[in-house]
C-alpha positions in Angstrom: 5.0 13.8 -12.3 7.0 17.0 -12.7 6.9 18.5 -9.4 9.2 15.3 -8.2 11.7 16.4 -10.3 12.5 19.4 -8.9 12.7 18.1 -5.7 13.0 14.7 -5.4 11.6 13.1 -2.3 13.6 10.9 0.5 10.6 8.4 0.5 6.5 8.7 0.0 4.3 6.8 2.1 1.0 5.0 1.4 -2.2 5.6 4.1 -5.7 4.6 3.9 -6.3 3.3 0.6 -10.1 1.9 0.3 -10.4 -0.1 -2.6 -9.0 -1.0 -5.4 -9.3 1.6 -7.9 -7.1 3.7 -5.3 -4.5 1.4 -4.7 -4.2 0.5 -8.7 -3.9 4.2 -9.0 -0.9 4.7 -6.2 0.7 1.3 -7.9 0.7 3.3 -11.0 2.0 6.3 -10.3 4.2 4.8 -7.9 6.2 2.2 -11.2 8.7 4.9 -11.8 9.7 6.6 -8.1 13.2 6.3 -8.0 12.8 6.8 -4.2 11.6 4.1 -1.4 7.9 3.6 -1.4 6.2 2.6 2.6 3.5 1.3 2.3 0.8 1.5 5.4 -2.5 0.9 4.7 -5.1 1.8 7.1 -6.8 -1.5 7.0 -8.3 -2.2 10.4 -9.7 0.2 13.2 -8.5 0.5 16.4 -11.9 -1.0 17.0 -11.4 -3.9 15.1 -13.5 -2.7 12.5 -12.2 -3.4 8.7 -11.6 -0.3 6.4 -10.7 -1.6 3.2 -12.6 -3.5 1.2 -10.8 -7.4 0.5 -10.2 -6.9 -3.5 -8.0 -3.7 -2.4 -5.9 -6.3 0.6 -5.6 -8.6 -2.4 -4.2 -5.5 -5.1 -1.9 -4.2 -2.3 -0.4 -7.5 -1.8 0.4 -8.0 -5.6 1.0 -4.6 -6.9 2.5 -2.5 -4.0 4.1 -5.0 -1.7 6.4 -6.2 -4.6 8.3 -2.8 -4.9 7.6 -1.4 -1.4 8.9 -1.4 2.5 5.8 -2.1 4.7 5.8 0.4 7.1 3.0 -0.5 10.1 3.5 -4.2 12.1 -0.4 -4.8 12.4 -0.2 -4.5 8.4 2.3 -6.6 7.9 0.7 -9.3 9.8 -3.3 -8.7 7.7 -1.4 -8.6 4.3 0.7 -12.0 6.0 -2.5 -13.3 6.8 -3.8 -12.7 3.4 -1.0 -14.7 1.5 -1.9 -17.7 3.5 -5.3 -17.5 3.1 -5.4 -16.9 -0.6 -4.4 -19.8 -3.6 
């Protein structure tokens, strides 16, 4: 990604990433920041209401959480919730 080389960023920040594919992508591109990396998915509504599918919970915990500072409490806790849960 040239344009980050002429002027590096402090930090980038993750939002709503819906599935999979996306957050593969943003774990991708992401492998060779040389800057922080928040990650903050949009995962649940204010209403309760869940906004990402599960196979993309599952990807963020193992591909992005590993090289990333979690950015939003309520996400902490549903990717928390997620490691218990799984195997």
């Amino acid at each position: 990604m040239r344009f980050l080389d002429d002027i590096p960023p402090d930090a980038a920040k993750t939002g709503a990433l819906g599935n999979r594919a996306i957050v593969e992508a943003v774990a991708e591109a992401a492998a060779d920041f040389k800057f922080p990396l928040v990650v903050d998915p949009v995962m649940v509504s204010k209403h309760g209401v869940r906004l990402m599918a599960k196979d993309a919970v599952e990807a963020i915990r193992t591909k992005l959480i590993p090289r990333a500072i979690p950015g939003h409490a309520q996400s902490r806790g549903s990717i928390r919730a997620c490691r218990l849960r799984s195997p």
